[in-house]
Steps between C-alpha positions, in 0.01 A plus 500: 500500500624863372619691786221783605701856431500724790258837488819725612866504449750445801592886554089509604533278792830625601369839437199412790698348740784753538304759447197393772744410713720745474158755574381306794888474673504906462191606590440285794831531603464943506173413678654283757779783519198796566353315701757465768581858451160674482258224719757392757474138310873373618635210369579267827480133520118567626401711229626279234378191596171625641445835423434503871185302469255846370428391184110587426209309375520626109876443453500170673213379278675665137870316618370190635265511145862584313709257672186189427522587175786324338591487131319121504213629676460699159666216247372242647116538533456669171642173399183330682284734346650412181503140542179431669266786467315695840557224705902557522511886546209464785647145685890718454337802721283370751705214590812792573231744629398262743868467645530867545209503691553225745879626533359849670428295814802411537637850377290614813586270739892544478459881488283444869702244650865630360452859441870592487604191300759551193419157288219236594794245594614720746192379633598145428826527666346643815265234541677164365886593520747418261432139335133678408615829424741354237268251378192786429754742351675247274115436316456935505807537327474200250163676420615866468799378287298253283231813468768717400652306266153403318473877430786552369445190270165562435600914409814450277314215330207745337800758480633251302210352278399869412816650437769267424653635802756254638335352831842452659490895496150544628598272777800723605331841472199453616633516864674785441307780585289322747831489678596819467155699676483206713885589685384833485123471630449182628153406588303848482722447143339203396126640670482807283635324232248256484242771510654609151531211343079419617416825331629366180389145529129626522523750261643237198212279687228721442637642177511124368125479594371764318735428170380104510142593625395813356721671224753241363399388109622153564261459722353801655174358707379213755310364204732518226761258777214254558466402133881509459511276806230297334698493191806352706328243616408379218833500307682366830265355771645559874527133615282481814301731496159516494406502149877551392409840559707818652193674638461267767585433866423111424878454448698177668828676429365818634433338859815335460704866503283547820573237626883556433493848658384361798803413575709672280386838579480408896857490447530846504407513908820357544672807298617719803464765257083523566595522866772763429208714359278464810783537730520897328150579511389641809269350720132670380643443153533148458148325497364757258822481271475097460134513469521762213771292377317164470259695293674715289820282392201297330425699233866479385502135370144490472440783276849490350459164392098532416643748270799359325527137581114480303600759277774278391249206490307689241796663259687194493400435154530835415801600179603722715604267778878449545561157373182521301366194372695266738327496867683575790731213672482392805817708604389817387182485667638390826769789449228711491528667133136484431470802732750718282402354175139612554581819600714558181187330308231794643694785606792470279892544586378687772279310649783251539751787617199578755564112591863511581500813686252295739716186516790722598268666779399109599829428546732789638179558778473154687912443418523816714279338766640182514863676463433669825298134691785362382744768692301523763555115584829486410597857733303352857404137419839456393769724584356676801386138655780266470834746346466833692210507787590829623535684145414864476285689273784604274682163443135350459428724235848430361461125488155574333646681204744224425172239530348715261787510221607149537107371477453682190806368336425151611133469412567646128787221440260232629212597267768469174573174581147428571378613149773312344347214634143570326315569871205763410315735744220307556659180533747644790184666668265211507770264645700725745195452738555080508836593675383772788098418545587297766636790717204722465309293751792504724553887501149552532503335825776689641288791571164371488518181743692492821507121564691402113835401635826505404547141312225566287606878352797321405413134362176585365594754217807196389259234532223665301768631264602143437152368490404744223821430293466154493135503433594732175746332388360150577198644309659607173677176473207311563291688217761570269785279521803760554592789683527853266428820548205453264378156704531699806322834359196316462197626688423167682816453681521835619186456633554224669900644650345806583216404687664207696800711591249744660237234646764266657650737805099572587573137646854488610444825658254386754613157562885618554310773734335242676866320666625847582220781551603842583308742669684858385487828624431778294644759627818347452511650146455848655873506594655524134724774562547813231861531330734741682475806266651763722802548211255584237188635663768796628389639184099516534548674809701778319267518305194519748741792689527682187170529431255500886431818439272473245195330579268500216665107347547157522372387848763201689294332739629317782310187620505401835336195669142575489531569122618164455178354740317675232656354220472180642107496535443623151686239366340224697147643325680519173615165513128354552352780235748414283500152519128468465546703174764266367255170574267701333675549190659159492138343460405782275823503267522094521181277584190822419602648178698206302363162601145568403606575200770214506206249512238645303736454163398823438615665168473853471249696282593864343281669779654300784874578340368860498443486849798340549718782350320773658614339812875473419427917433380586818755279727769642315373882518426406833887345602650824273369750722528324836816410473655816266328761661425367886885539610470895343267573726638343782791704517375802287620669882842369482540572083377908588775476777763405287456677201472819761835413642694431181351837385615660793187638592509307837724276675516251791367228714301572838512194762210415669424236755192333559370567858301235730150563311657461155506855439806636351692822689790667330849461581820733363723176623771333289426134479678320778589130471133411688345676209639444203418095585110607430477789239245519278395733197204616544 
């Protein structure tokens, strides 16, 4: 077969990434920069790591939605879409929707129980000791790496495909500029970049609707796609569905990616990185930033791939399709071209431009976040817990730095060699979760039940881990008489590794519990002790000396005890609000909306597809403002503040400390060590 040529030359994808890059390492690293010198926003170990925990609802909810939102999460279910019709965009979303929801209990819960924690194993190490500290970080770290690298395969890949770009290259740069604003910012960095890189995810979202939907002349109407899906169907029958149709939610391989991302996407709990993103938001912010989260990050592979992945269903056949009047092959599709190649097909070159600049912001957003998880274990679960206990600030944020260069080096050589070997996106993503399920039940426990004990945090994760392999492997061998990564990509086996690897510690869990119950205190985690800043924080209160006089800005409030009582309570009503909205929406996303429809064999007819479209429009409208425009108004305040002070038309930082009642009294104090331990923004 002829080989497909690419839509672009090579100097277009070098031309994106060094010049996105290049953009986002400058900008964010002059923000970071203004930020210390305008808003008092120092760069200590404390800052970097957690932004000192005052993260709101809005930006919490756009990062967390940045950061889910990997380059597979885009490549991966438009490939559903494309392959199976509704049923794979719809089973690719709720299934990860789900996940987000049920992770903001425990989001909650270590914010109430270890509200001064760096990293969730710090937790672990508190609580279990060394043998399962080690044992929980090992599966975090083969996760973040693993994650990392499948972006950077997944990124330079479509770089690659489109452009002719050479992938070893993409691999390399890509980590670049992440690297750069990420030693300059670190985590209030990688939160405000993520709010960027949202923006113009929805936007090419929303502008992809209303080309495919509304004014595209390949299509250019709900009506016009049903009888091009109809016409599919016809020339190339989806093999079982209902009907061998694409308008259907009948589909067997359908419930099988469900059934996959069970697992696969519960894998992501394990990811310290999620935690990493709770640990920053303050306290009121978290349950409403995971909720709106659950909700919003939706509409990205739902209406992304409702878009393109049926779009590309429909124009297959069309002259105009690269590679036109072969079909795709099984290694395109689960590359993920069909969601460039129908762009090109509707909207031209740059529709397909429009499509790379969004891989690039898939993959330099959650590489920043899981650069930093990644950091973050490495700096306290690593070096500060077994190398150097009694660290300060400044040689913790020196050891980070290195963490952060040597990760990005490592993790770009690792994804060459892995493309090399002809591993895809989708086939990394669906079978990383066979290795680390088994830890998610394990890690749950640790702040959720006080009897699990200590054999079973560490022998259940490596006996489900070795339960799931061997039932995958065993599996494929079984079925198809060899092991390849094409036997081993299939959707049965993964099913069946996924959901055993995640099942199996339900069991050891509670029967290794059983020998050796504990009965753990809680407030045990309150004793994680702040980094010793005192070098660097020197700095903040110059700055808060230079400018007490003025008391018309940004407000530092002090939080005492009775603040924290206060925090405390709202979070133990958060937790049950919030985790009677995520039962909620499991049954509604996963048993209400898609087995009815599962059983009925259901095909759609043009009014019901209608419908169905003018759904995708609202959720994604809906996302697109909540989770563009919500962290704007949040800290619309802050934003007048700091454009005021970088004009010069004010200047400073007033202290205030919360009194007995809550109420806050002003202060013209320099931050003393007692302080600067609970400073927030408000």
């Amino acid at each position: 077969m002829a080989e497909v040529p690419t839509l672009f030359s090579p100097s277009m994808g070098w031309g994106l990434i060094i010049g996105l890059g290049t953009a986002f390492a400058v900008i964010m690293s002059c923000l970071s920069w203004a930020l210390s010198k305008h808003s008092g926003e120092v760069q200590d170990s404390e800052q970097f790591m957690t932004a000192k925990h005052q993260i709101r609802t809005g930006l919490t909810a756009s990062a967390v939605v940045s950061s889910w939102t990997i380059a597979s999460t885009l490549l991966t279910s438009t490939s559903y879409g494309f392959s199976y019709g509704v049923s794979g965009p719809f089973w690719y979303g709720a299934i990860a929707c789900v996940q987000i929801l049920l992770f903001v209990t425990l989001a909650i819960e270590l914010k109430r129980k270890a509200p001064t924690a760096h990293t969730f194993l710090e937790v672990v190490k508190i609580r279990y000791g060394a043998a399962g500290h080690i044992t929980l970080a090992c599966y975090s770290m083969i996760f973040q790496f693993v994650t990392t690298v499948n972006l950077l395969v997944g990124g330079s890949s479509i770089y690659h495909a489109v452009t002719g770009m050479p992938s070893e290259a993409g691999c390399l740069l890509l980590p670049l500029g992440v690297m750069v604003y990420t030693l300059f910012g670190g985590i209030k960095a990688t939160f405000l970049t993520d709010w960027v890189h949202t923006v113009v995810l929805y936007v090419i979202i929303l502008m992809s609707l209303f080309v495919v939907y509304a004014t595209g002349k390949k299509v250019g109407s709900p009506d016009r796609m049903y009888e091009l899906l109809e016409q599919a169907a016809k020339l190339h029958p989806v093999e079982g569905n209902a009907q061998g149709s694409y308008l259907t939610m009948t589909s067997i391989q359908g419930g099988y990616i469900g059934a996959i991302f069970v697992g696969a996407g519960f894998a992501a709990a394990v990811d310290s990185e999620l935690f990493q993103k709770a640990i920053a938001a303050s306290p009121e912010s978290t349950i409403g930033g995971y909720l709106l989260v659950g909700l919003a990050w939706f509409a990205i592979p739902f209406c992304l791939a409702t878009t393109w992945g049926l779009a590309g269903a429909a124009l297959e056949s069309d002259p105009q399709w690269p590679g036109y009047p072969a079909r795709m092959t099984p290694q395109q599709v689960s590359e993920g071209l069909g969601l460039p190649w129908a762009a090109s097909v509707v909207m031209g070159k740059g529709g397909a431009a429009a499509i790379l600049v969004m891989i690039f912001m898939a993959v330099t957003s959650c590489m920043s976040s899981e650069i930093l998880a990644t950091t973050a274990l490495m700096t306290y679960d690593v070096y500060r817990s077994y190398v150097n206990p009694k660290a300060t600030g400044k040689q913790l944020m020196r050891f980070s730095q290195w963490v952060i260069v040597g990760f990005s080096l490592i993790t770009g050589c690792v994804a060459i060699g892995l493309i090399h070997a002809g591993f895809t996106t989708s086939y990394i993503i669906t079978a990383i979760g066979i290795v680390v399920d088994s830890a998610v039940v394990p890690m749950s426990c640790t702040i959720l039940w006080k009897r699990q004990s200590k054999p079973a945090v560490i022998l259940a994760p490596i006996m489900g881990t070795i339960c799931g392999l061997g039932s995958w492997l065993g599996y494929t061998y079984h079925a198809y008489g060899a092991l390849t990564i094409t036997t081993t990509s299939q959707n049965l086996p993964l099913v069946i590794g996924n959901m055993v690897s995640f099942t199996s510690p339900m069991v050891f869990t509670p029967f290794l519990t059983l020998f050796y119950p504990q009965n753990y205190d809680w407030e045990l985690f309150k004793k994680i002790e702040v980094a010793d800043d005192s070098e660097v924080d020197a700095n903040l209160t110059r700055h808060i000396k230079q400018h007490e006089r003025d008391p018309t800005v940004d407000v530092v409030e002090v939080e005492g005890a009775d603040s924290q009582k206060q925090d405390d309570k709202m979070l133990i009503r958060g937790r049950n609000i919030a985790t009677a909205a995520a039962i909620f929406m499991t049954l509604a996303f996963c048993v209400l909306w898609p087995i009815p429809m599962y059983a009925s064999q259901y095909v759609f007819s043009k009014p019901f597809f209608r419908g169905w479209i003018a759904f995708t429009f609202i959720w994604a409208l809906w996302a697109a403002i909540v989770v563009t425009l919500l962290p704007l108004w949040e800290g619309r305040h802050a934003i007048v503040s700091f454009i005021k002070s970088v004009s010069g038309s004010v200047a400073g930082t007033q202290i205030k400390r919360r009194d007995s009642d809550g109420d806050l009294g002003s202060s013209n104090e320099s931050s003393s060590g007692d302080e600067k331990s609970g400073m927030k923004t408000a």
